[in-house]
C-alpha positions as CSV (number, residue, x, y, z in Angstrom):
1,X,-41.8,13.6,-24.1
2,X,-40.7,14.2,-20.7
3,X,-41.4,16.8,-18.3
4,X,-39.2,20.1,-18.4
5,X,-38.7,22.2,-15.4
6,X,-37.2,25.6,-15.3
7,X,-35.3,27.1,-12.4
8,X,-38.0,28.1,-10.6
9,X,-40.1,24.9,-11.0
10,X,-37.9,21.9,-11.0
11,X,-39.6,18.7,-11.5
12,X,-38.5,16.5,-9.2
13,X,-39.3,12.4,-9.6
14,X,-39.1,10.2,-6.4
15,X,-38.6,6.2,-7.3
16,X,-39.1,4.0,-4.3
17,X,-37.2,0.7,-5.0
18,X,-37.2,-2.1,-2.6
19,X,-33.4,-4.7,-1.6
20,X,-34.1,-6.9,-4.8
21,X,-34.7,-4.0,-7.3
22,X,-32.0,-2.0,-6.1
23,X,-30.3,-0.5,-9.5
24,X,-27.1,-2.7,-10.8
25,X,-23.8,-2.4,-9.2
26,X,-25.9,-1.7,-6.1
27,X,-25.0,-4.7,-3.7
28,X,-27.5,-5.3,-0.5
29,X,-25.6,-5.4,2.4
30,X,-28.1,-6.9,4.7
31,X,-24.7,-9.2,6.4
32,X,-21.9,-7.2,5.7
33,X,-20.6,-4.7,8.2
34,X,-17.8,-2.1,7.5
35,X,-14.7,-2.1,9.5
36,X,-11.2,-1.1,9.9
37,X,-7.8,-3.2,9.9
38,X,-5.1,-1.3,12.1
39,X,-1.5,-2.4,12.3
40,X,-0.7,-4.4,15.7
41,X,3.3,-3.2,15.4
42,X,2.7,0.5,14.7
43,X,0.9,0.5,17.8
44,X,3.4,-0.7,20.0
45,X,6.2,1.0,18.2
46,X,7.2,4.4,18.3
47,X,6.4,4.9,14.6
48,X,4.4,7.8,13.9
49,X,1.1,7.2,12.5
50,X,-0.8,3.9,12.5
51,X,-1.8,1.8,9.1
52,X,-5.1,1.4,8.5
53,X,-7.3,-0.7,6.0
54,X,-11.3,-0.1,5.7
55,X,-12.8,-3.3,4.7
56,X,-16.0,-4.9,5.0
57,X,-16.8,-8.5,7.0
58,X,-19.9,-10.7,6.8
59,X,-21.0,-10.8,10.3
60,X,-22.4,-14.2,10.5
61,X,-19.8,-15.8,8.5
62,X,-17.1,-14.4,10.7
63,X,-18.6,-13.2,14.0
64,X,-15.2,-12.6,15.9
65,X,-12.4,-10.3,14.9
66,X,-10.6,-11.0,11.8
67,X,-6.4,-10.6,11.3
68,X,-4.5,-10.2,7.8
69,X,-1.0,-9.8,6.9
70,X,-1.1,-6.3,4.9
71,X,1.5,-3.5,4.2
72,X,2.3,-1.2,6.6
73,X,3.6,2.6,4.8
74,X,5.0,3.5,8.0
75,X,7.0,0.0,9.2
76,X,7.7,-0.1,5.0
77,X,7.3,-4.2,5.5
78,X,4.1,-6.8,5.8
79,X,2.6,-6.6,9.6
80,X,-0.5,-8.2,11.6
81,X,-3.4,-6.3,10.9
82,X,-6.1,-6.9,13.5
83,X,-9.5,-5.5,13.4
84,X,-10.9,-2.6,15.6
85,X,-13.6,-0.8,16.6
């Protein structure tokens, strides 16, 4: 049987779990950094707005800054997206 709280006396379980028994679907990100790609034309242009994608990068793999052709909503067309702070 497990233990049953009421609502003035929850019972509340702590589990401690270390990088390699982290819970499935739970990836350890001990390399990975998250970043964002913004659209090199939207900033030069007088478009409103600026694309941007949120990705993540392994830092060692790829230690400078990384470019990809993506979509752009606001050009409507495939632009250089360059990452940024």
């Amino acid at each position: 049987m497990f233990p049953v709280g009421d609502a003035d006396h929850p019972v509340i379980s702590t589990v401690h779990l270390s990088e390699e028994e982290a819970p499935m679907g739970k990836k350890s990100s001990k390399g990975r950094v998250k970043i964002q790609l913004e659209c090199t034309t939207c900033r030069e242009s007088e478009v409103p707005g600026v694309s941007r994608y949120p990705t993540t990068k392994n830092k060692k793999k790829t230690p400078g800054r990384i470019e990809f052709s993506k979509y752009c909503r606001f050009e409507r067309k495939h632009t250089l997206h360059r990452e940024v702070k």
